[in-house]
C-alpha positions as CSV (number, residue, x, y, z in Angstrom):
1,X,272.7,86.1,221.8
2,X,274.2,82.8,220.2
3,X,277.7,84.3,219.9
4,X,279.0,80.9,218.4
5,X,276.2,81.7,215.7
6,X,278.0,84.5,214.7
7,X,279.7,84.5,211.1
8,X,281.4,86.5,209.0
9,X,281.1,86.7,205.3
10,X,281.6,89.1,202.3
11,X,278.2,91.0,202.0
12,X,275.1,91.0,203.7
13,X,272.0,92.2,202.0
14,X,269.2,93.8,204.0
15,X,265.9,92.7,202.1
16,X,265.1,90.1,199.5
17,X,262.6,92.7,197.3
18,X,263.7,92.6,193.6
19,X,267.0,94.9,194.3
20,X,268.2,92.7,196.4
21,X,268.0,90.0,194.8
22,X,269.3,91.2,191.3
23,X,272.7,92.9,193.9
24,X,272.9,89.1,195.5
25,X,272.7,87.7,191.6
26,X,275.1,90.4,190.3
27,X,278.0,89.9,193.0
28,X,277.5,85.8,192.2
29,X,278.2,85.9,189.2
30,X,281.9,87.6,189.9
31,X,282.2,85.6,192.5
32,X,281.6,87.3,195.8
33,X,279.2,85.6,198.2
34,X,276.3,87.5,200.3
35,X,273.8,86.6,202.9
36,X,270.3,88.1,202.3
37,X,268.6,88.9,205.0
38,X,264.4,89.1,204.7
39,X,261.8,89.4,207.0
40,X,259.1,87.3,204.7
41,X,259.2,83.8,204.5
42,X,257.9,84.1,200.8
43,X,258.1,86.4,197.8
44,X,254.9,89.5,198.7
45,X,252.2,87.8,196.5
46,X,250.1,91.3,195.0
47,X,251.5,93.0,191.9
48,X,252.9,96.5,192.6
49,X,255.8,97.7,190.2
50,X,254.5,96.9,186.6
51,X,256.8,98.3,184.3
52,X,260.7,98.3,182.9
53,X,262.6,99.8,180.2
54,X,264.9,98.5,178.1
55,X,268.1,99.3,180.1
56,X,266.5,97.5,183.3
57,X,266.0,94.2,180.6
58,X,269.6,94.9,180.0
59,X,270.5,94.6,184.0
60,X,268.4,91.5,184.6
61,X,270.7,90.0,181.4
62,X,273.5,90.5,183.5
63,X,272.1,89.0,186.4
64,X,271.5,86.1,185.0
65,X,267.4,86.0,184.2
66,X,267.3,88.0,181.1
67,X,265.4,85.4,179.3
68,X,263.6,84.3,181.5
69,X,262.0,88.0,182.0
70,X,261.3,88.4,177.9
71,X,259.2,84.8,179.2
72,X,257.3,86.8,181.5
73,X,256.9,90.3,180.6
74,X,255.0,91.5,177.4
75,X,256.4,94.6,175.3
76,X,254.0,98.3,175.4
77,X,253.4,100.5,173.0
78,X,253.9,103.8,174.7
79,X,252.0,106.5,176.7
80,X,249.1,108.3,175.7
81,X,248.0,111.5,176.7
82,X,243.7,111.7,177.0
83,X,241.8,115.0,177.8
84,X,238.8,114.5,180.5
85,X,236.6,113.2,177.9
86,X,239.4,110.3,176.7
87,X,240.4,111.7,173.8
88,X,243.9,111.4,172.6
89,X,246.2,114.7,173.1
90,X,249.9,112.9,172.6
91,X,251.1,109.5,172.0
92,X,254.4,108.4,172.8
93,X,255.6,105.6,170.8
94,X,258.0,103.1,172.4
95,X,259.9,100.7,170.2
96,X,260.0,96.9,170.4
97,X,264.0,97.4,169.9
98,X,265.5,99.9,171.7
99,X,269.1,100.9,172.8
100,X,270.0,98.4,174.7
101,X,268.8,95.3,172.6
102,X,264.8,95.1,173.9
103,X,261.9,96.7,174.1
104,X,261.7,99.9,175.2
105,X,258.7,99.7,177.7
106,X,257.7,96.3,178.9
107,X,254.7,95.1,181.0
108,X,255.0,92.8,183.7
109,X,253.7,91.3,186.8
110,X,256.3,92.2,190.3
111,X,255.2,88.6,191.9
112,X,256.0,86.7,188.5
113,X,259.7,89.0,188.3
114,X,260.5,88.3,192.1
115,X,259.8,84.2,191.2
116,X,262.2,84.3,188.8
117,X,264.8,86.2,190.8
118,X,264.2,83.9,193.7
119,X,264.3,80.8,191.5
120,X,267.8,82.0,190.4
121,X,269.0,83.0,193.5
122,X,268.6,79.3,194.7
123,X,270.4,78.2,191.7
124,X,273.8,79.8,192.9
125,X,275.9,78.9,195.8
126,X,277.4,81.9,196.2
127,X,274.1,83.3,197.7
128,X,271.8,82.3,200.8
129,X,268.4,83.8,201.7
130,X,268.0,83.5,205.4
131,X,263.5,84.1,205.3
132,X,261.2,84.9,208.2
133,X,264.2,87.2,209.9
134,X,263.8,90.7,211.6
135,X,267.3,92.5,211.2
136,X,267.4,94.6,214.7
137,X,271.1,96.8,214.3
138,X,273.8,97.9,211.6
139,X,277.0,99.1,212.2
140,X,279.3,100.1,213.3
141,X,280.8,100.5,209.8
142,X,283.7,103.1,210.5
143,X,286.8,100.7,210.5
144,X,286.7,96.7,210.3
145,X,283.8,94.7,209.5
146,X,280.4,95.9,210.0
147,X,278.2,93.9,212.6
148,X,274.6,93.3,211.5
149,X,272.4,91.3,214.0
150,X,269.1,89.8,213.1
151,X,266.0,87.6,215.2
152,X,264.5,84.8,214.5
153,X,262.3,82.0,215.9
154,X,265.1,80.5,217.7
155,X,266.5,84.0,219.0
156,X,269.1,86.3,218.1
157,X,272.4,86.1,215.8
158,X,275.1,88.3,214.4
159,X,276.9,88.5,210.9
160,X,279.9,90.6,210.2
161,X,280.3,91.7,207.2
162,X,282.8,93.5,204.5
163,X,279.9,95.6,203.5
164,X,276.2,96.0,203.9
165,X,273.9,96.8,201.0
166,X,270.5,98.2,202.4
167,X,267.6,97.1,200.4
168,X,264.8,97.7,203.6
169,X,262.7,100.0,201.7
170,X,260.8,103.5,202.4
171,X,261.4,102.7,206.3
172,X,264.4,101.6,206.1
173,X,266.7,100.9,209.2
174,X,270.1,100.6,207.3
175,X,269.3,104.1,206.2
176,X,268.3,104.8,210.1
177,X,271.6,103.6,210.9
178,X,273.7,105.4,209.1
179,X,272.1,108.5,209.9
180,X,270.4,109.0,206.5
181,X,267.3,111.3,206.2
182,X,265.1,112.7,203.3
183,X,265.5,115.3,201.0
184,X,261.9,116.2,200.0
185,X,261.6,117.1,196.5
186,X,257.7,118.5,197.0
187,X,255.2,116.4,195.8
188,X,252.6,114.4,198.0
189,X,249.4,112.8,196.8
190,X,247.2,110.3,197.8
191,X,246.1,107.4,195.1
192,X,244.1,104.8,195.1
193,X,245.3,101.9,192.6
194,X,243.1,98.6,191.6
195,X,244.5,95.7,189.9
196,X,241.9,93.4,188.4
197,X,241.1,90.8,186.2
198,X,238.5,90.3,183.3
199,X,237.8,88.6,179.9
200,X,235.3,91.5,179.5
201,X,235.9,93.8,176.5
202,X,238.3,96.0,177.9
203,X,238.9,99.6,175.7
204,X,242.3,100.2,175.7
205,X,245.7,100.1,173.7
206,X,248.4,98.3,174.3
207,X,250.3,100.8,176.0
208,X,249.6,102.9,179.1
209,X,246.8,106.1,179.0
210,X,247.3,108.8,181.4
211,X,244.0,110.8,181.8
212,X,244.6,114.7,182.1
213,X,242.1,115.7,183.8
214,X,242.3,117.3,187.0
215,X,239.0,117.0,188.4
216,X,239.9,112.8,188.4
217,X,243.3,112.3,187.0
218,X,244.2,108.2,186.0
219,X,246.6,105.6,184.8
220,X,245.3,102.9,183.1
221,X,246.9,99.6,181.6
222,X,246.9,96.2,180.9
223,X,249.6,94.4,182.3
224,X,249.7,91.0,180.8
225,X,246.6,88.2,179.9
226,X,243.9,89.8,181.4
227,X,245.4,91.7,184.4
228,X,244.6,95.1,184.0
229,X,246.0,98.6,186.7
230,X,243.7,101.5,187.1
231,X,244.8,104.4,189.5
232,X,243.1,107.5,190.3
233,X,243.8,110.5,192.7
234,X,241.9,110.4,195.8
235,X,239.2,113.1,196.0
236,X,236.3,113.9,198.4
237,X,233.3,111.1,198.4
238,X,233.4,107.7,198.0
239,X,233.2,105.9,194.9
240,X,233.0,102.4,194.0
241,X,235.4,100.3,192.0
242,X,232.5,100.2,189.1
243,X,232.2,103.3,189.2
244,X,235.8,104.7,188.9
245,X,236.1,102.1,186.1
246,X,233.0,102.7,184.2
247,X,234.8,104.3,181.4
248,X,236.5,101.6,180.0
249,X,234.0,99.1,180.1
250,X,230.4,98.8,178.1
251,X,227.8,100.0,180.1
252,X,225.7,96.6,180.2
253,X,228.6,94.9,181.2
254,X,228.0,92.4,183.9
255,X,230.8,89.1,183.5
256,X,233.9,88.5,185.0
257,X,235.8,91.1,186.6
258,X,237.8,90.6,189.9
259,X,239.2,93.0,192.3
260,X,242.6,91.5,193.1
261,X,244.2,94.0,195.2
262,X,242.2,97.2,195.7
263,X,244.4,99.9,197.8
264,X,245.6,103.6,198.4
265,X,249.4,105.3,198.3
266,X,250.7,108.2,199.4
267,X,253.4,109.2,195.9
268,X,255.9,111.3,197.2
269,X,259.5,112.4,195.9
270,X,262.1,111.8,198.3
271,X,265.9,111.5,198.1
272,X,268.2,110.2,200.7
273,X,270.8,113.0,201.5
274,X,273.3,110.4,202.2
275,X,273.6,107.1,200.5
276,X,276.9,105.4,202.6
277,X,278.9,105.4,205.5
278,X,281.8,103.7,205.2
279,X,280.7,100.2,203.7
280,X,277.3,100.3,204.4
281,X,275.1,101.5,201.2
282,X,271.6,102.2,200.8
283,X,269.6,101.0,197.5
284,X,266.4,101.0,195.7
285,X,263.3,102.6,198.0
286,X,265.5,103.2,201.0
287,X,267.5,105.8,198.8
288,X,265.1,107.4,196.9
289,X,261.2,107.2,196.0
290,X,259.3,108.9,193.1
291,X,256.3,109.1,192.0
292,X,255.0,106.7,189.1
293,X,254.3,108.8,186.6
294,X,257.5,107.5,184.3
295,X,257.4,104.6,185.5
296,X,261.1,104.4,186.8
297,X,260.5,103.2,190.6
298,X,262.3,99.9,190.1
299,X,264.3,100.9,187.3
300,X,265.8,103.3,189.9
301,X,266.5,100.6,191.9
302,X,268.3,98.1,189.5
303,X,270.6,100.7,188.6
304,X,271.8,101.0,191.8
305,X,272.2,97.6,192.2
306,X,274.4,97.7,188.8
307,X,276.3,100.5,190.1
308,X,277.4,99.5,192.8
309,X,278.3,96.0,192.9
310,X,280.8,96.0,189.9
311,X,282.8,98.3,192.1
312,X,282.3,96.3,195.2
313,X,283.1,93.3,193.7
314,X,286.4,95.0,192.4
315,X,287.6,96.4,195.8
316,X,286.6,92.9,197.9
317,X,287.8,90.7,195.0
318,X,289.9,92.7,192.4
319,X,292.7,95.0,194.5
320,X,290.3,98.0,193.7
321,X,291.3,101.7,196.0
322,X,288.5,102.0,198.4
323,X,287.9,105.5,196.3
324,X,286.3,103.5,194.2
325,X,282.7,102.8,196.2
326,X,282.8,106.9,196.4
327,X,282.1,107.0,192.9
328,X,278.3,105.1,193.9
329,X,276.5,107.7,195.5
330,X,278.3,110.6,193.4
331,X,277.1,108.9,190.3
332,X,273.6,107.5,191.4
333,X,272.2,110.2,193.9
334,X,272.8,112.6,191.1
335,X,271.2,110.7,188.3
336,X,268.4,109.5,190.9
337,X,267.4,112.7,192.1
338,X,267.1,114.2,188.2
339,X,264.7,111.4,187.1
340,X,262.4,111.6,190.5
341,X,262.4,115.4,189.4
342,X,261.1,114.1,186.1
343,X,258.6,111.9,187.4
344,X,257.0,115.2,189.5
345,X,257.0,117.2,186.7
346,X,255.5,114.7,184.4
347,X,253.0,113.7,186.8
348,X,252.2,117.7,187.2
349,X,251.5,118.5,183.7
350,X,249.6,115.1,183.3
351,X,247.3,115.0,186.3
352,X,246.8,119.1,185.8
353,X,247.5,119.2,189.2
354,X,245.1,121.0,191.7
355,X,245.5,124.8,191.6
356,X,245.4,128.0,189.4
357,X,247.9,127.1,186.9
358,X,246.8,123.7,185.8
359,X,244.3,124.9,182.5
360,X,247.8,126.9,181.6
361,X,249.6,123.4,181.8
362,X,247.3,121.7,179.9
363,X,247.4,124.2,177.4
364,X,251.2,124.5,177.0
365,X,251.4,120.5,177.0
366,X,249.0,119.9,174.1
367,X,250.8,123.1,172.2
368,X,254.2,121.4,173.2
369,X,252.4,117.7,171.8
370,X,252.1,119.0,168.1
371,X,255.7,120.3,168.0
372,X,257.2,118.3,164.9
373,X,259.7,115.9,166.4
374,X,258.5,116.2,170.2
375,X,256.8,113.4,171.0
376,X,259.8,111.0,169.2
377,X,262.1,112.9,171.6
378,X,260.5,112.6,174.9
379,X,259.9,109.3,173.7
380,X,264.0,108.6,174.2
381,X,265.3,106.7,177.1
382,X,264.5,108.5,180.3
383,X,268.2,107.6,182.0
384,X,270.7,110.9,181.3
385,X,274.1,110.7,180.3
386,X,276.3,110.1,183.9
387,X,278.1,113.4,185.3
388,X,281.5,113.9,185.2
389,X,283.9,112.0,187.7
390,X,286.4,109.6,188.2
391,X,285.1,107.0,186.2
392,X,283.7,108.8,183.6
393,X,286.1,111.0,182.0
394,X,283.7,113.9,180.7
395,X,285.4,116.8,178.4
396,X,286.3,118.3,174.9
397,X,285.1,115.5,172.0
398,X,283.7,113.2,174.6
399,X,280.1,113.0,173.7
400,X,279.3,109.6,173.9
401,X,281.2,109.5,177.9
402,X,278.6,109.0,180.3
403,X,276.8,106.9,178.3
404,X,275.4,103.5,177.6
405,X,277.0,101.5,175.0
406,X,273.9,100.1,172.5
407,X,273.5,96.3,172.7
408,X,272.7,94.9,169.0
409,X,272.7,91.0,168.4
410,X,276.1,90.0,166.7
411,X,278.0,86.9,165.8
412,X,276.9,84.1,163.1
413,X,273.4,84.2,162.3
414,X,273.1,87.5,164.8
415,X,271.5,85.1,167.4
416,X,273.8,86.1,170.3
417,X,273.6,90.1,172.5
418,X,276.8,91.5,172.8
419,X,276.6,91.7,176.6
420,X,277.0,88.0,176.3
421,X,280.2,88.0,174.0
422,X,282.0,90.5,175.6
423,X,281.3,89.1,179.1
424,X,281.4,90.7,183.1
425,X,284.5,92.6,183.1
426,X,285.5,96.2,181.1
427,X,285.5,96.2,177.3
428,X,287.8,98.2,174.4
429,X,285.8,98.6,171.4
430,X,287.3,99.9,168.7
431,X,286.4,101.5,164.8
432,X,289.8,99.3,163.8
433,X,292.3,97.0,164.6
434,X,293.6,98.1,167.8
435,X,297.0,99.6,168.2
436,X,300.2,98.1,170.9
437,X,299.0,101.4,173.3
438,X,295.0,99.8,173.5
439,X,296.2,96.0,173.2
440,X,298.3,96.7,176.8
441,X,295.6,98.7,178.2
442,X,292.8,95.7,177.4
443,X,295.5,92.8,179.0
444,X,295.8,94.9,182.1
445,X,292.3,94.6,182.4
446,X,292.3,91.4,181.4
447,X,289.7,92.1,178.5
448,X,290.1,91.9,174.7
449,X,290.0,95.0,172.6
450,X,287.7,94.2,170.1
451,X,287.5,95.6,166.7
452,X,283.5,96.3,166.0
453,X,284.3,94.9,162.5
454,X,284.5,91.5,164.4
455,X,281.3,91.1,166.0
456,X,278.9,90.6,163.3
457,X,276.5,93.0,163.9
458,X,274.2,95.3,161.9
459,X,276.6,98.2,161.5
460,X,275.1,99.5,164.7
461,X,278.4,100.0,167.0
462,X,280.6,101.2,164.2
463,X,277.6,103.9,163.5
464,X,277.5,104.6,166.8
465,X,281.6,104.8,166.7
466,X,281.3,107.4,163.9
467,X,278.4,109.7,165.6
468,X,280.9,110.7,168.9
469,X,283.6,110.7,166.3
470,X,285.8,108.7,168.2
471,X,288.0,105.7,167.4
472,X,287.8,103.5,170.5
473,X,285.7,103.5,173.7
474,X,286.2,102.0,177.2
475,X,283.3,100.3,178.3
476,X,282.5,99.5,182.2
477,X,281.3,96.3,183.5
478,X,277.8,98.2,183.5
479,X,278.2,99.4,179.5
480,X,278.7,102.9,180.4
481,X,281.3,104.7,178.4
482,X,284.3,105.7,180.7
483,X,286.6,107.0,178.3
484,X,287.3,107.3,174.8
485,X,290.2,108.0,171.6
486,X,289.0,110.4,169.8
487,X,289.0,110.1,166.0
488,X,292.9,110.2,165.1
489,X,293.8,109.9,168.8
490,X,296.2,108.0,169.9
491,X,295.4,106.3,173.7
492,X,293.0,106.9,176.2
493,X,294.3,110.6,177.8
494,X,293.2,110.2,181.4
495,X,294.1,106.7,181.6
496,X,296.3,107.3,184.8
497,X,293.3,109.0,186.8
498,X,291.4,106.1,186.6
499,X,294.2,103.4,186.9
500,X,295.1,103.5,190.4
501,X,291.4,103.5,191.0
502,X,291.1,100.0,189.5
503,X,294.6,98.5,190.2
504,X,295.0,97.3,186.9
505,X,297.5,95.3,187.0
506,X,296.0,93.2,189.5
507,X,294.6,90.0,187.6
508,X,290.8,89.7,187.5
509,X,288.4,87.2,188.3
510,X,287.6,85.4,184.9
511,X,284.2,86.3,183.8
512,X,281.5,83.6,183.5
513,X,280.7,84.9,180.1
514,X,284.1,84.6,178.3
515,X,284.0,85.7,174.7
516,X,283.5,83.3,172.3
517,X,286.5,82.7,169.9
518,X,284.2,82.4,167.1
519,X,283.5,86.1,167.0
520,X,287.3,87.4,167.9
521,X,289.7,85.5,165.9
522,X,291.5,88.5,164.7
523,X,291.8,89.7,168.4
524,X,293.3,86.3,169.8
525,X,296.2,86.1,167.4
């Protein structure tokens, strides 16, 4: 080994897929500097994840690319449910605005998503993608810095890190090294999936159809232009692409139509039972993996990634108790393991599934379908409310704790998201001027406490105020609601659990998005 090779720096990041990245972009932009460490020379060039909801378009915004993925990425209308015969059962409408400030479902293409993250990962100097590596050993992590060696074509190297993120995927060996294994949540099937591209006359909507039919279950959308994603459920036989397709296209049909990527999956649901030993974390596929039936493989993912390095940044960076990166895997493997529980039972009642009981499931579904009110609320976002813990302060009159703050466009003209005004850092909104008690608290954190009547918007927040009937709400660098006043409180009432978790009165590092004066004049005074 080159031992005069060997480095140390503040994170290293094991694989350069779209987690990574977006964790890299994320820690950049409050200032922390990472290594990522990828066995590919270039991004992998065949689509595989295709879709994101709105709070994912809210992450990449933070990162950094938000813009650049509404470029990209084409809004969908929804699911649809279709018996064996492709008749609609359900539809699920998505909106083009949703609760975090874009559309609800979006389409996209993984190779065009991972160009932009790379492009923007280049842009910062914070960050350095070391391509073409194999990463042989992590750890150990117990005490001082963790040791991560790597090959390449001119031999073998070290890094020591303050912390490794592991983004290695399904066979991950950061999750190998920290003695991780899988939780199996009981579902296994084997899929075949064809992405392909045609001018031909298509017969779809522009949302995703999932066919119910258990004899030959299927997923079928277009992505974007004229890429288009069939997948199928393996069954006994062979058939051709043509043939598994033939419903969607005319009969005569005989143009353009290319197979880019034709190939079978195994969908499980998995989840890690351990997500960290001391500063070594797992993210994304290496944590969890779910089948695609609600599309949230990625999204998943990006949450982590959101998670995690807000609180890593604050505890390398910020003075933050090391107590704080516990709150990671007691928030996410929680929140991870209900929506992969989703995705199984979603994709059970869809496909029918393959014994007894699946004419009794489609039955119950289609009843359940024309239940005034049903499809609008399985139609909500698919994230749940965050449990109880040290950073969210769950209880009596707290409804809106847990939560995601909404994102509406405010300021002159409306042209500007909120994420953008209120910056990196925590946030104090509040339903009036804010009293001495919630002006201190915002300058310890080195925030303004905004009153909603300042930001311009549609009325949204100050509704949204009014319907957890509460006065004032603490908002975490990620948006989620830690605490709040109630209507008539006071202050904040668990303020000192959370304070010596944050070290407050430690200065933070300015945020690259600092709020524009424009739109808190009455706060600055």
């Amino acid at each position: 080994m080159n031992v005069d090779e060997a480095a140390r720096v503040p994170v290293v990041i094991v694989g350069a897929g779209p987690v990574g990245v977006t964790a890299a972009l994320l820690l950049a932009r409050r200032g922390v500097r990472s290594v990522v460490l990828e066995r590919h020379q270039d991004i992998y060039p065949l689509p595989r994840a295709v879709a994101a909801d709105d709070e994912i378009h809210r992450i990449l915004q933070a990162a950094g690319v938000g813009e650049e993925f509404t470029a990209i990425a084409r809004p969908a209308k929804g699911l649809r449910l279709l018996d064996a015969r492709h008749r609609v059962m359900a539809e699920f409408r998505r909106t083009e605005h949703g609760h975090h400030g874009y559309p609800q479902t979006s389409m996209f293409d993984q190779p065009e998503l991972e160009r932009v993250l790379r492009d923007a990962l280049a842009r910062r100097p914070e960050c350095e993608l070391r391509g073409g590596v194999e990463v042989t050993g992590v750890g150990p992590d117990s005490t001082g810095p963790v040791r991560v060696t790597y090959r390449d074509d001119t031999g073998e190297h070290a890094l020591w890190a303050d912390a490794v993120l592991g983004c290695d995927g399904a066979g991950s060996l950061t999750r190998e090294a920290i003695g991780g294994a899988w939780e199996d949540l009981h579902f296994e099937e084997r899929w075949t999936v064809i992405d392909a591209e045609t001018t031909g006359p298509v017969r779809c909507w522009e949302g995703v159809d999932q066919v119910c039919d258990p004899k030959r279950p299927g997923t079928f959308m277009r992505v974007n232009g004229t890429r288009y994603r069939w997948e199928f459920r393996l069954r006994d036989g062979q058939e051709t692409v043509r043939e598994l397709i033939a419903p969607w296209l005319p009969p005569s049909y005989d143009g353009d139509f290319e197979v880019v990527r034709e190939t079978q999956y195994t969908f499980r649901a998995r989840v890690a039972d351990r997500w960290r030993s001391g500063r070594v974390f797992l993210l994304g596929d290496a944590a969890h993996l779910t089948p695609p039936f609600i599309g949230q493989g990625l999204c998943s993912g990006l949450r982590d990634a959101y998670n995690l390095t807000w609180k890593l940044a604050r505890v390398l960076q910020q003075g933050g108790d090391e107590r704080l990166l516990e709150t990671y895997e007691s928030e996410r493997r929680p929140h991870a393991r209900h929506v992969v529980r989703l995705a199984v039972a979603m994709g059970w009642a869809m496909t029918g599934g393959q014994d007894g009981a699946s004419a009794i499931r489609r039955r119950v579904l289609a009843a359940a379908c024309r239940i005034p009110g049903a499809t609008e609320l399985a139609g909500r976002d698919l994230s749940p409310p965050l449990t109880a813990g040290p950073l969210v302060r769950r209880g009596v009159r707290r409804s809106l704790v847990g939560t995601h703050c909404p994102q509406p466009w405010v300021g002159v003209g409306r042209r500007t998201r909120l994420d953008d005004v209120l910056g990196d850092s925590f946030a104090v909104l509040t339903a009036t001027e804010p009293g001495p008690s919630l002006t201190a608290l915002a300058h310890a954190l080195g925030v303004h406490a905004v009153p909603v009547t300042e930001l311009g918007d549609d009325g949204t927040l100050a509704a949204w105020l009014r319907s957890g009937r509460v006065d004032a709400v603490l908002l975490r660098p990620d948006r989620v609601v830690m605490d709040v006043v109630p209507a008539g409180g006071r202050d904040f009432t668990s303020t000192a659990a959370w304070a010596t978790l944050l070290h407050t009165t430690r200065s933070p590092v300015p945020s690259e998005r600092p709020a524009p004066k424009s739109l808190l004049r009455s706060t600055t005074r």
